[in-house]
Backbone as a printed PyTorch tensor [residue, N CA C, xyz], in Angstrom:
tensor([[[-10.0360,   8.9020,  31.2250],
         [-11.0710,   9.1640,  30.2330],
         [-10.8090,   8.2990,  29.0010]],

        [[-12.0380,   7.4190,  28.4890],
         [-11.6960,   7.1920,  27.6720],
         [-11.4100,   7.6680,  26.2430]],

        [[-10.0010,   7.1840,  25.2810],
         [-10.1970,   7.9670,  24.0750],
         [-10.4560,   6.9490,  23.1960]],

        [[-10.9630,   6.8250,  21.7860],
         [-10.3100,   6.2110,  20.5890],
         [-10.7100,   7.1540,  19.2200]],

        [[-10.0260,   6.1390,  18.7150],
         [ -9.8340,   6.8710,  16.9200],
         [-10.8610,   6.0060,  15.9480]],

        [[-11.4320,   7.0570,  14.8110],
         [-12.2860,   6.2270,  14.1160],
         [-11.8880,   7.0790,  12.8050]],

        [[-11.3380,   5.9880,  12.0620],
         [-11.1290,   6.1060,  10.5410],
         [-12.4350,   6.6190,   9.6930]],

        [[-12.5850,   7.1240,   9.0810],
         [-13.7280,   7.2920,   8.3990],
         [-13.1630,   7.1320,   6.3570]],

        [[-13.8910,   6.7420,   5.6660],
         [-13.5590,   5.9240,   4.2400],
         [-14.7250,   6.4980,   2.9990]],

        [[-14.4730,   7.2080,   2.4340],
         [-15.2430,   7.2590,   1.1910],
         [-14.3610,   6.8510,   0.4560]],

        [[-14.8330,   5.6030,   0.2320],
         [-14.0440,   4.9620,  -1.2530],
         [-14.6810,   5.4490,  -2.8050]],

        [[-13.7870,   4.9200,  -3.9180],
         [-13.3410,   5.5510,  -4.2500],
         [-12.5290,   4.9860,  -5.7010]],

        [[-12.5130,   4.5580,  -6.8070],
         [-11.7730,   4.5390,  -8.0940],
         [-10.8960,   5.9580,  -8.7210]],

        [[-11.3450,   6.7420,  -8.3780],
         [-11.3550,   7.8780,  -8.6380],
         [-10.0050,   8.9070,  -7.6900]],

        [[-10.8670,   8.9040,  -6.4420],
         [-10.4180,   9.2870,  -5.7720],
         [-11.0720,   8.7610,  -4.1720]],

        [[-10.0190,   8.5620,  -3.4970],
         [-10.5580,   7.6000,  -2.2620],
         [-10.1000,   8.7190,  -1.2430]],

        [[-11.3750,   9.3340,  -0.5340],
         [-11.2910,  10.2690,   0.3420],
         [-11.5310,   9.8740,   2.2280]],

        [[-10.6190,   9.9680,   2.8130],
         [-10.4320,   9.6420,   3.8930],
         [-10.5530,  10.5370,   5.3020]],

        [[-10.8170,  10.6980,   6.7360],
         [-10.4240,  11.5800,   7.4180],
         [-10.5510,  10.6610,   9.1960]],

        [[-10.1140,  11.1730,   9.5700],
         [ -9.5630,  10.4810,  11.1510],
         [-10.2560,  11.5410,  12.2690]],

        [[-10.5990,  11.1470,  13.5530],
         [-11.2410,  11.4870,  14.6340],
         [-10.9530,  11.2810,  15.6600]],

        [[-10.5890,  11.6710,  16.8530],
         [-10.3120,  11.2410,  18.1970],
         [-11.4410,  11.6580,  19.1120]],

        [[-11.9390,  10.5740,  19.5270],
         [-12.9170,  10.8640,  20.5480],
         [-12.3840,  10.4330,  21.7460]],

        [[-12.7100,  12.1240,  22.5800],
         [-12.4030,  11.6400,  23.8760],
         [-13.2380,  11.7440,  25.0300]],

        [[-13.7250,  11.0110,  25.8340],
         [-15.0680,  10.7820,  26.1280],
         [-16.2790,  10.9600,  25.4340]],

        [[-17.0580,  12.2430,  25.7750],
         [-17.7140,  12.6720,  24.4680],
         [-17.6990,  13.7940,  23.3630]],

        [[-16.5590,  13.8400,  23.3670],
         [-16.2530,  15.0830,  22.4080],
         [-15.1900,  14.5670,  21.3410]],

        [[-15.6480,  14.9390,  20.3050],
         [-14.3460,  14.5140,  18.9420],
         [-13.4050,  15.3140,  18.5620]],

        [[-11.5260,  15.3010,  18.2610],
         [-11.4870,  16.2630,  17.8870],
         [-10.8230,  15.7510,  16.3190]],

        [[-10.7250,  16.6160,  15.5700],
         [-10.0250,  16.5180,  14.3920],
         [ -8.5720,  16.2080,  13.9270]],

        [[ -8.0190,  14.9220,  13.2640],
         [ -7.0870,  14.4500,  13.4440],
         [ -6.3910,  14.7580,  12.3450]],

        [[ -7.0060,  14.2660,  10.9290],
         [ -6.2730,  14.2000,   9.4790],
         [ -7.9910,  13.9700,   8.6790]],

        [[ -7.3340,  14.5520,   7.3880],
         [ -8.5360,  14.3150,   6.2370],
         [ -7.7810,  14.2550,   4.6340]],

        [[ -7.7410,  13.8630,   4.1570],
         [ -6.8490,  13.5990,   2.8590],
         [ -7.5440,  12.9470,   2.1860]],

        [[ -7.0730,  12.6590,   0.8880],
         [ -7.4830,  11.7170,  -0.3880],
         [ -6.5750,  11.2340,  -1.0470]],

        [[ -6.5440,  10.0420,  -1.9560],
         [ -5.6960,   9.2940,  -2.5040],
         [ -6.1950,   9.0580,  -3.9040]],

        [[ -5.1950,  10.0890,  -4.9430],
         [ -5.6830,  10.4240,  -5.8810],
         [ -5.1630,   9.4670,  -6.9530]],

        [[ -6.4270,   8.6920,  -7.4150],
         [ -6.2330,   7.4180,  -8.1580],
         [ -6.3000,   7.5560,  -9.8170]],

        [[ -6.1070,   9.5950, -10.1850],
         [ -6.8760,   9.4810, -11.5180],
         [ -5.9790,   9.0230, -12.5910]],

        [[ -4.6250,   8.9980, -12.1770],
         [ -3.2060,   8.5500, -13.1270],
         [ -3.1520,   7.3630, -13.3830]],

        [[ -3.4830,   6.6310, -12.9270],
         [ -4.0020,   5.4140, -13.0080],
         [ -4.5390,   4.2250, -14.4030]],

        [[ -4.2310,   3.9420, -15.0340],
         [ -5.5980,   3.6420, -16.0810],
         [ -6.3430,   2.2260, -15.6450]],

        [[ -5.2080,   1.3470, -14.9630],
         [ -5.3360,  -0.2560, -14.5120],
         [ -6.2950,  -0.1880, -13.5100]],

        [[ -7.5780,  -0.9710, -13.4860],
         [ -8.1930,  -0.8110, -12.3160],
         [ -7.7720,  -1.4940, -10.7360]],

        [[ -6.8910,  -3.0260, -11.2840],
         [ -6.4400,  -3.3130, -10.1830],
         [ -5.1850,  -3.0590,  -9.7300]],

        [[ -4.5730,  -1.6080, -10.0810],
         [ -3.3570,  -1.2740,  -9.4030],
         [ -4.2210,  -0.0820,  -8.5630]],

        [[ -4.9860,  -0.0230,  -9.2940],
         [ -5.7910,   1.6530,  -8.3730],
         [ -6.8870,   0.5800,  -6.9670]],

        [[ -6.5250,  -0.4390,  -6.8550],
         [ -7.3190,  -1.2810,  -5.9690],
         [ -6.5980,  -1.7740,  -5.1880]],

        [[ -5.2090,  -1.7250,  -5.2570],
         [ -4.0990,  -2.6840,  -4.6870],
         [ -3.6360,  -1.2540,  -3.9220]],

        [[ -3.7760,  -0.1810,  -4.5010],
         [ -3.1560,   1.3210,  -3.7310],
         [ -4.5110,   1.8180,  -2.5620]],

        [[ -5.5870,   1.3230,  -3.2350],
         [ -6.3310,   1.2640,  -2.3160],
         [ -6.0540,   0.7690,  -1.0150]],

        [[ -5.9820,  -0.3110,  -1.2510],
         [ -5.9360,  -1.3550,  -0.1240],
         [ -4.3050,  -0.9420,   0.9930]],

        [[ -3.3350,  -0.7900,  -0.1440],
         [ -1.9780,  -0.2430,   0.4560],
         [ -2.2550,   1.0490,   1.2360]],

        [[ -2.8510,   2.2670,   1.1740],
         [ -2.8130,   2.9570,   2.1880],
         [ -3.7790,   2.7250,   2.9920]],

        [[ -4.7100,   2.1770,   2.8430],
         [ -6.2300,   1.9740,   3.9230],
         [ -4.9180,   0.9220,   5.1830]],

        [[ -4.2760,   0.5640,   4.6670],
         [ -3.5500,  -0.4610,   5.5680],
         [ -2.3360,   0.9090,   6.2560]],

        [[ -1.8020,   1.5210,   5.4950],
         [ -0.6790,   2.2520,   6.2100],
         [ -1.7010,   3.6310,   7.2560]],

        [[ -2.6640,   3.7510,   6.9950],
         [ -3.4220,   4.8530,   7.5000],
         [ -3.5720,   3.9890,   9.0870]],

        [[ -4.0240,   2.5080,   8.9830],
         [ -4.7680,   1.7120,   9.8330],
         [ -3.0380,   1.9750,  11.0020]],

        [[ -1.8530,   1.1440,  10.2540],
         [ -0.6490,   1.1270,  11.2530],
         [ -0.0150,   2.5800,  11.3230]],

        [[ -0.2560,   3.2950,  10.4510],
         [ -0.0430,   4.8380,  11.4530],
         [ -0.8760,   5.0760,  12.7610]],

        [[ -2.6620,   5.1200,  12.3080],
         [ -3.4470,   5.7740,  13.4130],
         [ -3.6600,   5.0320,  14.2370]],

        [[ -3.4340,   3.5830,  14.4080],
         [ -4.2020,   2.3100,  15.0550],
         [ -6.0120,   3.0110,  15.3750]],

        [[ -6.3880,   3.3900,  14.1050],
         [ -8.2500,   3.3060,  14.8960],
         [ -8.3510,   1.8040,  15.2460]],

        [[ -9.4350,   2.6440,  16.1520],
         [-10.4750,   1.3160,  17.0220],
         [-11.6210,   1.4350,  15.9030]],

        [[-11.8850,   1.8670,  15.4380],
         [-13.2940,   1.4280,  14.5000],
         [-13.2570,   2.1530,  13.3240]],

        [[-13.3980,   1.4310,  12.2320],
         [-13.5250,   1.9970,  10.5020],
         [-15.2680,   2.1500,  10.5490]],

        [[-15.2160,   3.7270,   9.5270],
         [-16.7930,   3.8450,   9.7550],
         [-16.5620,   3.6980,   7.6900]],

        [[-17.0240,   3.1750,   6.6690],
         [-17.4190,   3.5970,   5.7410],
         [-18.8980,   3.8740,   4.7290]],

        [[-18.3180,   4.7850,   3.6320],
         [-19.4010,   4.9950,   2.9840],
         [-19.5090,   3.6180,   2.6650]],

        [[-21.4890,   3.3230,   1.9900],
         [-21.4770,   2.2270,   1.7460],
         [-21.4760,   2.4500,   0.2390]],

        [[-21.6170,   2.2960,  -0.9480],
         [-21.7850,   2.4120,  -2.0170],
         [-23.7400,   2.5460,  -2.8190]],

        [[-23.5440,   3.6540,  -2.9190],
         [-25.2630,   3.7590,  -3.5460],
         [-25.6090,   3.1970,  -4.9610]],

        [[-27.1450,   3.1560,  -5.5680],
         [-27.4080,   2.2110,  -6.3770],
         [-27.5280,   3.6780,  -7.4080]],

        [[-26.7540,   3.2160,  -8.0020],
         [-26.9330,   4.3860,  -9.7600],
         [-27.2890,   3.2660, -10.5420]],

        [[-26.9720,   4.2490, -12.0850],
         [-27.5590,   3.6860, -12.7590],
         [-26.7570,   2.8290, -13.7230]],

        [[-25.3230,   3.1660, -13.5140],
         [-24.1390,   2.8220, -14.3340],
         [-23.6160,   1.1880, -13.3910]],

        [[-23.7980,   0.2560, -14.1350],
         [-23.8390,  -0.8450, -13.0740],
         [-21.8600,  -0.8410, -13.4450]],

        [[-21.1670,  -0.6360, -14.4090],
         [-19.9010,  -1.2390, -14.2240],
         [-19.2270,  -0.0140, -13.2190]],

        [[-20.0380,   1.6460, -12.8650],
         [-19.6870,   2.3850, -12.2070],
         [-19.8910,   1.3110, -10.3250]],

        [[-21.1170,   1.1370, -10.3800],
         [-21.2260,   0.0470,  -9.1410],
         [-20.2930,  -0.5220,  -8.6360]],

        [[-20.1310,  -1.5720, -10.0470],
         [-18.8510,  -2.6610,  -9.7260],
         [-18.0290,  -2.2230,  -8.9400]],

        [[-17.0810,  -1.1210, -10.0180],
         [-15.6990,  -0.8130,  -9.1220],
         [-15.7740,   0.1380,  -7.9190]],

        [[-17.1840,   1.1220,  -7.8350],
         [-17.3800,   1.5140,  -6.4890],
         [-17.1670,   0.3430,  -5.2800]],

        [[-17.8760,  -0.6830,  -5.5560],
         [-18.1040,  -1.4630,  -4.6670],
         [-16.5680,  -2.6520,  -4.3490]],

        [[-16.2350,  -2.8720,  -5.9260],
         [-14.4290,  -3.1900,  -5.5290],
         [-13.5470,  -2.2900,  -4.2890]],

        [[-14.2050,  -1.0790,  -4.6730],
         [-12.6440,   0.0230,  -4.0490],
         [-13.4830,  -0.1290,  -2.5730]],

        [[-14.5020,  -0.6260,  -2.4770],
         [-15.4930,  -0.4680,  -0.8250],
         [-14.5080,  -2.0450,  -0.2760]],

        [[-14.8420,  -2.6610,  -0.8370],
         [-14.3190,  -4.0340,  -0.5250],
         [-12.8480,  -4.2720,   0.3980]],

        [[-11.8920,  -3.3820,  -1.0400],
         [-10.5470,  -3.6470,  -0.8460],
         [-10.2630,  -2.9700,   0.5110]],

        [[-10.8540,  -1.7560,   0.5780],
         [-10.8950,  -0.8610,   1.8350],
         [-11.1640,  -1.5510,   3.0620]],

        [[-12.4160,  -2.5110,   3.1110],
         [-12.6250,  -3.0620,   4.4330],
         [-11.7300,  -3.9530,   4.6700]],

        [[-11.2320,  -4.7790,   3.2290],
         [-10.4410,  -6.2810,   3.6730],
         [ -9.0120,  -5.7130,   4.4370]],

        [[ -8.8670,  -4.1880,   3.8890],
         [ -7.8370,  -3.6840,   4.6750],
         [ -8.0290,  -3.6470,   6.4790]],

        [[ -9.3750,  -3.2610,   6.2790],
         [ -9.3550,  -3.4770,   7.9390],
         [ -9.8270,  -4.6550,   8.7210]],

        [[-10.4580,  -5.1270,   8.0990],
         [-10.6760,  -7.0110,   8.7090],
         [ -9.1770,  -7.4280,   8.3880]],

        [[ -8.4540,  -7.0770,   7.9120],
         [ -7.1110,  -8.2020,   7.6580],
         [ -6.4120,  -7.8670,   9.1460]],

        [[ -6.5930,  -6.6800,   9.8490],
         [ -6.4270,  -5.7700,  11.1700],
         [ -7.2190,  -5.9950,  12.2560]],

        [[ -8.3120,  -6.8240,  12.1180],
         [ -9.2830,  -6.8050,  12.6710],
         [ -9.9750,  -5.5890,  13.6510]],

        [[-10.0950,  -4.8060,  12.1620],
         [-10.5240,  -3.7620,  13.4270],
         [-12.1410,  -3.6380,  13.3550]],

        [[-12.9970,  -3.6430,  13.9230],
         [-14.2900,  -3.0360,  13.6830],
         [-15.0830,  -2.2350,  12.7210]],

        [[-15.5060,  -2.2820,  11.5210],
         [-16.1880,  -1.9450,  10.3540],
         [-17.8080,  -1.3960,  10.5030]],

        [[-18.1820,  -0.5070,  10.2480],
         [-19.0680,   0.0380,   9.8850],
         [-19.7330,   0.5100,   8.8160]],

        [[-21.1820,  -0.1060,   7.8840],
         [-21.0710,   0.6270,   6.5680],
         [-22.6260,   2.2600,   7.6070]],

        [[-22.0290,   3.2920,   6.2500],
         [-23.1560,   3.9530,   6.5520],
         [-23.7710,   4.4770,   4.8980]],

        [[-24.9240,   4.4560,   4.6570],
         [-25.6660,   4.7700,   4.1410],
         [-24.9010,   6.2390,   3.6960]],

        [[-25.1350,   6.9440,   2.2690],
         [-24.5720,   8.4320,   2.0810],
         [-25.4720,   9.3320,   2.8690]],

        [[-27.2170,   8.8310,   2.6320],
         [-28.1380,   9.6280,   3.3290],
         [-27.7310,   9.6370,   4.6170]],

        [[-27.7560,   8.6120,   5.1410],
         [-27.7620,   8.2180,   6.7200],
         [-26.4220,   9.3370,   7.2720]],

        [[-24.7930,   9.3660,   6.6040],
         [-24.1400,  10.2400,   6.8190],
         [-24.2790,  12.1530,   6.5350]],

        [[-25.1640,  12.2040,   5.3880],
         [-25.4220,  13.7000,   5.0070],
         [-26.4830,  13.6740,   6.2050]],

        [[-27.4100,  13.2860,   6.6860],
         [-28.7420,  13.4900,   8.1250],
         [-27.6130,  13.3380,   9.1550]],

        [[-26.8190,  12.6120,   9.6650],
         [-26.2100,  12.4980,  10.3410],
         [-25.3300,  13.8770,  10.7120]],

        [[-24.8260,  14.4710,   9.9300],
         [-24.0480,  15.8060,   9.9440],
         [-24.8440,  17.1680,   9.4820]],

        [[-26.1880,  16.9440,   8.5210],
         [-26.5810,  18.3890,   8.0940],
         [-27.7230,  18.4920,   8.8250]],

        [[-28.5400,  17.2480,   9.3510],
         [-29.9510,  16.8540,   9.1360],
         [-30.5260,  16.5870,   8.9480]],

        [[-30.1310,  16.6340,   7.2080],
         [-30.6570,  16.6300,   5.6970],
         [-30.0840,  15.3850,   5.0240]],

        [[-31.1710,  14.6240,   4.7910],
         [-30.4510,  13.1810,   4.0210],
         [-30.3220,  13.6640,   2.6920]],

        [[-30.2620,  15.1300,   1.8430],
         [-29.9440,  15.1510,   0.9400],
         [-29.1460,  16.9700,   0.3060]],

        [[-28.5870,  17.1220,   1.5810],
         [-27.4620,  17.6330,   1.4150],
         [-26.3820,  17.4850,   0.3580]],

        [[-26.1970,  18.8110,   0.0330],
         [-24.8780,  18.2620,  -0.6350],
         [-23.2010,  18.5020,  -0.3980]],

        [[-22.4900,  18.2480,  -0.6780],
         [-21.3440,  17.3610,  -0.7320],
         [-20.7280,  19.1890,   0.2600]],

        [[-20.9840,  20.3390,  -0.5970],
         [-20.6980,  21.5570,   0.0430],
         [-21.2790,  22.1560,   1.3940]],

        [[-22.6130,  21.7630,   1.6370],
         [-23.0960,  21.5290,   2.9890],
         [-22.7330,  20.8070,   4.1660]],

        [[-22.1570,  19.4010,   3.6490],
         [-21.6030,  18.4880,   4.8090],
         [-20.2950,  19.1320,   4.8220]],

        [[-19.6410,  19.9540,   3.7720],
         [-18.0120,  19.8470,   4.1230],
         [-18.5070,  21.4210,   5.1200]],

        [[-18.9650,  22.3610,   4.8790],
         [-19.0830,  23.4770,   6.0560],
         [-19.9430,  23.4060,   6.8550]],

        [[-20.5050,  22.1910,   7.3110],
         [-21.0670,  21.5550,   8.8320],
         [-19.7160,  21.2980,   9.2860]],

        [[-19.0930,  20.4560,   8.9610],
         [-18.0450,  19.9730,   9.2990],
         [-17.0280,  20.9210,   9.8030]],

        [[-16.8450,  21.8050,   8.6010],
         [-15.7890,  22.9290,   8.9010],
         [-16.5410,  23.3910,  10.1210]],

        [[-17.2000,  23.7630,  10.4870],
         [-18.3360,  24.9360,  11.5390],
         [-18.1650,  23.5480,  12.3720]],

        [[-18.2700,  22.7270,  12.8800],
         [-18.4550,  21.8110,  14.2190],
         [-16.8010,  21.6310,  14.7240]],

        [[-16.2910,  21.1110,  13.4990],
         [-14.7150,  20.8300,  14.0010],
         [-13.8960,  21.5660,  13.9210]],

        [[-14.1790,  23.3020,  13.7370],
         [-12.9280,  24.3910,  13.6470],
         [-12.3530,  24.1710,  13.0120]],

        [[-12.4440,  23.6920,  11.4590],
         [-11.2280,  23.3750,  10.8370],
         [-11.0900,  24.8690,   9.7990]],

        [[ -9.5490,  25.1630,   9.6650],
         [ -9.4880,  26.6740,   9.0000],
         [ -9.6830,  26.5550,   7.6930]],

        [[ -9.4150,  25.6660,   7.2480],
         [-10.1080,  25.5950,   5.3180],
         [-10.2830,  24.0390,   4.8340]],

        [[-11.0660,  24.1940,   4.1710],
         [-11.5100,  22.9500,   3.2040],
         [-10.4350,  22.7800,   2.3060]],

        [[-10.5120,  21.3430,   1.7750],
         [ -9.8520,  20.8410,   0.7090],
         [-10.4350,  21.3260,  -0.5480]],

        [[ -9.3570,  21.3280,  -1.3740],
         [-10.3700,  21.9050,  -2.9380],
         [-10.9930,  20.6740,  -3.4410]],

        [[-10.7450,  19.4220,  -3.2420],
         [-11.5080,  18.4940,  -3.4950],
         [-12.2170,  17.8270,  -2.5970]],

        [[-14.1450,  17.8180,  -2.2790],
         [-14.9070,  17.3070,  -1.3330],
         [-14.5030,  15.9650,  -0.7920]],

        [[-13.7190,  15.0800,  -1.3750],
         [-13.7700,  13.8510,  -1.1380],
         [-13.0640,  13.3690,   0.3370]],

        [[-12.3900,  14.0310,   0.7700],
         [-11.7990,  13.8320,   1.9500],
         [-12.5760,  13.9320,   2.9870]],

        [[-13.2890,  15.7480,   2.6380],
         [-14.6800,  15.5050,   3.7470],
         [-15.4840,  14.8390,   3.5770]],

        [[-15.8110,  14.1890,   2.6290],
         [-16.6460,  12.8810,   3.0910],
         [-16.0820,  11.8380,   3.2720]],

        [[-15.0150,  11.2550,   3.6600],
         [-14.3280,  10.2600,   4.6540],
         [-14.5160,  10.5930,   5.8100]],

        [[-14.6620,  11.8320,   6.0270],
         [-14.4750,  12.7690,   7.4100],
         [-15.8520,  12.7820,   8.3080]],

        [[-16.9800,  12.9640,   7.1220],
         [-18.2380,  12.6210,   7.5290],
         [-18.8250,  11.3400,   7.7410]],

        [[-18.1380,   9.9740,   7.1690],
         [-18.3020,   9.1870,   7.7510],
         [-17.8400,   8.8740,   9.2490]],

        [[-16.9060,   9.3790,   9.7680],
         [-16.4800,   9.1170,  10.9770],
         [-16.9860,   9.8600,  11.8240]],

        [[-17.2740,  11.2140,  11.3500],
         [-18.3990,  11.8270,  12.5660],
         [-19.6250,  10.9680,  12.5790]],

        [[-20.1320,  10.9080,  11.1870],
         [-21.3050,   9.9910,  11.3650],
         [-21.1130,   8.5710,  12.4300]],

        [[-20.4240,   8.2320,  12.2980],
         [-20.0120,   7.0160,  13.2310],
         [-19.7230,   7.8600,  14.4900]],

        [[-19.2490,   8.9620,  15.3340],
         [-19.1240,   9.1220,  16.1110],
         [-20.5970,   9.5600,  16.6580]],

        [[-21.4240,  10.4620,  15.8400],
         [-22.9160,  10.7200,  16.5700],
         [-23.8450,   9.3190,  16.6560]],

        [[-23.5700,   8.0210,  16.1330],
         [-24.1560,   7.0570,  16.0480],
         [-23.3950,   6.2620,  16.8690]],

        [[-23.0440,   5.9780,  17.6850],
         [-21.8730,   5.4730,  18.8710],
         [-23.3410,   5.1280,  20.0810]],

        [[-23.2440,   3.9760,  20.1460],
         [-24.3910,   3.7550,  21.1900],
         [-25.6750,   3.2860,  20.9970]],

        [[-26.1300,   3.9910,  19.4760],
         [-27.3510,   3.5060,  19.0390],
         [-27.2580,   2.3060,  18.8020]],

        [[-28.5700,   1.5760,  18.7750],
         [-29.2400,   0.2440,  18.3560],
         [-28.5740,   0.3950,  16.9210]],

        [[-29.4620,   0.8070,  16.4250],
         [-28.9710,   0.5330,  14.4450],
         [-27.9420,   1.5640,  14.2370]],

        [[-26.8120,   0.7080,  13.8530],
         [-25.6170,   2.1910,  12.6970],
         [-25.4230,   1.4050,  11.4850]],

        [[-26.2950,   0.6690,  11.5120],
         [-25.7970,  -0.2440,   9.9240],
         [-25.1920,  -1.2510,   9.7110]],

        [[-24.2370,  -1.8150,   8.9910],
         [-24.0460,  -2.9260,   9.0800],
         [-22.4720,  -2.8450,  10.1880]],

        [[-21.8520,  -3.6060,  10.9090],
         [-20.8730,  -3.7940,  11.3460],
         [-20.4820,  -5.1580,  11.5300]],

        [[-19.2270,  -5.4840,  11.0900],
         [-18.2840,  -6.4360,  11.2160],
         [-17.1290,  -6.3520,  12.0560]],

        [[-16.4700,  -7.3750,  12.6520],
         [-15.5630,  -7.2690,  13.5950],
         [-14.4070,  -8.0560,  13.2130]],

        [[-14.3040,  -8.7540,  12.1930],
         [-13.2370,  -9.1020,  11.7670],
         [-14.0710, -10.4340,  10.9300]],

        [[-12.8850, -11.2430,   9.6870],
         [-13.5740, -11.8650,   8.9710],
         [-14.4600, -12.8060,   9.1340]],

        [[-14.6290, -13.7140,  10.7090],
         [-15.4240, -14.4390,  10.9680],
         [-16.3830, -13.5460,  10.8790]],

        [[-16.8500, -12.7030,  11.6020],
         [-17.9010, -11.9810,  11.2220],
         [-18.3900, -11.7030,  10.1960]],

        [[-17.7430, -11.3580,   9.3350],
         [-18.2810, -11.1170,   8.1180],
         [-18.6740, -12.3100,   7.3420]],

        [[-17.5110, -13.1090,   6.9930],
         [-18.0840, -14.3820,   6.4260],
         [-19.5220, -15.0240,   7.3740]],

        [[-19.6870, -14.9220,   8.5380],
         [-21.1620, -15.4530,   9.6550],
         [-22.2290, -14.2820,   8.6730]],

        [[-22.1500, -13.1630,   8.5720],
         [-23.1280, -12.5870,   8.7810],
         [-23.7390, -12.2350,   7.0460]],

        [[-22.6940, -13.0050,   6.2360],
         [-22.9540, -12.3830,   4.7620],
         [-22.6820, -14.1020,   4.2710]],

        [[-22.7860, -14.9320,   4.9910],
         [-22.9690, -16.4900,   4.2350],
         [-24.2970, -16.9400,   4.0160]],

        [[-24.3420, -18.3860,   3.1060],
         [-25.3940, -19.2260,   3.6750],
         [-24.6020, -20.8370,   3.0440]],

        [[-25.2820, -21.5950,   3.6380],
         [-24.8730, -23.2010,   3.2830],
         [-25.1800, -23.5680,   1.8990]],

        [[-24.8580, -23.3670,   1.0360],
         [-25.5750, -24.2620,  -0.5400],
         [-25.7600, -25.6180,  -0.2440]],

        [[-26.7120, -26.0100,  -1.0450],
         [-27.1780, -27.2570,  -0.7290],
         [-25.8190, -28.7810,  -0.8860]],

        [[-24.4370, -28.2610,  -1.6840],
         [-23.3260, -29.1910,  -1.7740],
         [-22.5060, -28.9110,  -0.4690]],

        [[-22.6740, -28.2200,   0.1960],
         [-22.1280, -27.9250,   1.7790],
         [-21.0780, -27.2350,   1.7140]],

        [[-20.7010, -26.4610,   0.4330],
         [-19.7220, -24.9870,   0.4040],
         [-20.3260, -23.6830,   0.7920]],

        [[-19.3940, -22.5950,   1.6630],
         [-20.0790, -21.6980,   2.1370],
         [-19.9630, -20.9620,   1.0430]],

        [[-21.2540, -19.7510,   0.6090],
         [-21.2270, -18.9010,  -0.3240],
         [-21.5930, -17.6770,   0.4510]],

        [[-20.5730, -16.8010,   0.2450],
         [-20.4610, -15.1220,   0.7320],
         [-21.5570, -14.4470,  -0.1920]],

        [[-22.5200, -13.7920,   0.5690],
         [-23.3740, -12.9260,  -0.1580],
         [-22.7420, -11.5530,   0.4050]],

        [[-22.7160, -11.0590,  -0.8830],
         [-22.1240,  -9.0730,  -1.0660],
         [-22.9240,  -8.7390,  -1.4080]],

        [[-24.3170,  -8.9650,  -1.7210],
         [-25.0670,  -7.5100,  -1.9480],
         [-25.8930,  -7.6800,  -0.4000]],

        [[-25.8440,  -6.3240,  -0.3730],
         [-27.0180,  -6.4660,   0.9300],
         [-28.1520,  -7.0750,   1.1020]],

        [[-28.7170,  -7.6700,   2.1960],
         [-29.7990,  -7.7460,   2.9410],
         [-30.7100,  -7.0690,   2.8260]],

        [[-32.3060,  -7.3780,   2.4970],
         [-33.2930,  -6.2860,   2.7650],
         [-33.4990,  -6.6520,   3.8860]]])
């Protein structure tokens, strides 16, 4: 039968909430869910470099076959963006440096994915979760279950046509987020695609 493991990633300045999955054929079971609490911190790029340091020790503890993460949503606080989207970054380069398989998911796309409801909140997805995966108590802080819900989300989306964006290691990414400038240097586009 086949098994594998899928990391799941809500990144994170703050606090970078994580949780792990084993699927075995078609059933998932519950592995680990934790967070990596960045609030002691004041430097943004030591809280980016710790990022990146456990997204890497999580990767050579669990060896997942596929990282599912949150993708970062559009508020209104653009330097809040920024470093959302830094701590999204450092997280994947952790797993392209591994080459493992990347997934972004949408927050809606993960709250429908687990409640129904693309606008669930944060206490709804964590006791779907609790109620599907038997788990005996929640964390006092949501952030783990939503690492956790990304990887279910990636596990009920396993097969479909669209799960969003996925990369397979940095050729991929650099192929699928370049274009040629007209002086013949490649330029990486990071904001999404419409």
């Amino acid at each position: 039968m086949q098994e594998r493991i899928i990391l799941g990633i809500d990144p994170g300045t703050t606090i970078m909430g994580f949780g792990l999955i084993k699927v075995v054929g078609k059933k998932m079971h519950f592995l680990q869910m934790n967070e990596l609490d960045l609030k002691k911190y004041d430097d943004h790029y030591i809280k980016l470099k710790l990022i990146f340091e456990r997204t890497i020790e999580l990767i050579d503890t669990h060896n997942p076959d596929e990282i599912a993460i949150e993708a970062p949503f559009f508020g209104k606080n653009v330097q809040s963006m920024l470093k959302l989207g830094r701590a999204q970054g450092v997280a994947m380069a952790a797993g392209l440096s591994r080459e493992i398989p990347i997934t972004e998911y949408l927050p809606k796309k993960i709250k429908m994915a687990i409640t129904g409801n693309g606008n669930a909140s944060k206490e709804q997805v964590a006791k779907m979760l609790q109620s599907n995966l038997g788990l005996k108590t929640l964390p006092k802080n949501l952030d783990a279950t939503d690492g956790l819900a990304a990887a279910v989300c990636h596990f009920y989306n396993s097969g479909r046509i669209d799960v969003g964006k996925s990369y397979s290691g940095w050729a991929a990414f650099v192929k699928q987020n370049s274009t040629e400038s007209p002086k013949g240097t490649t330029v990486i586009n990071l904001r999404s695609k419409k």
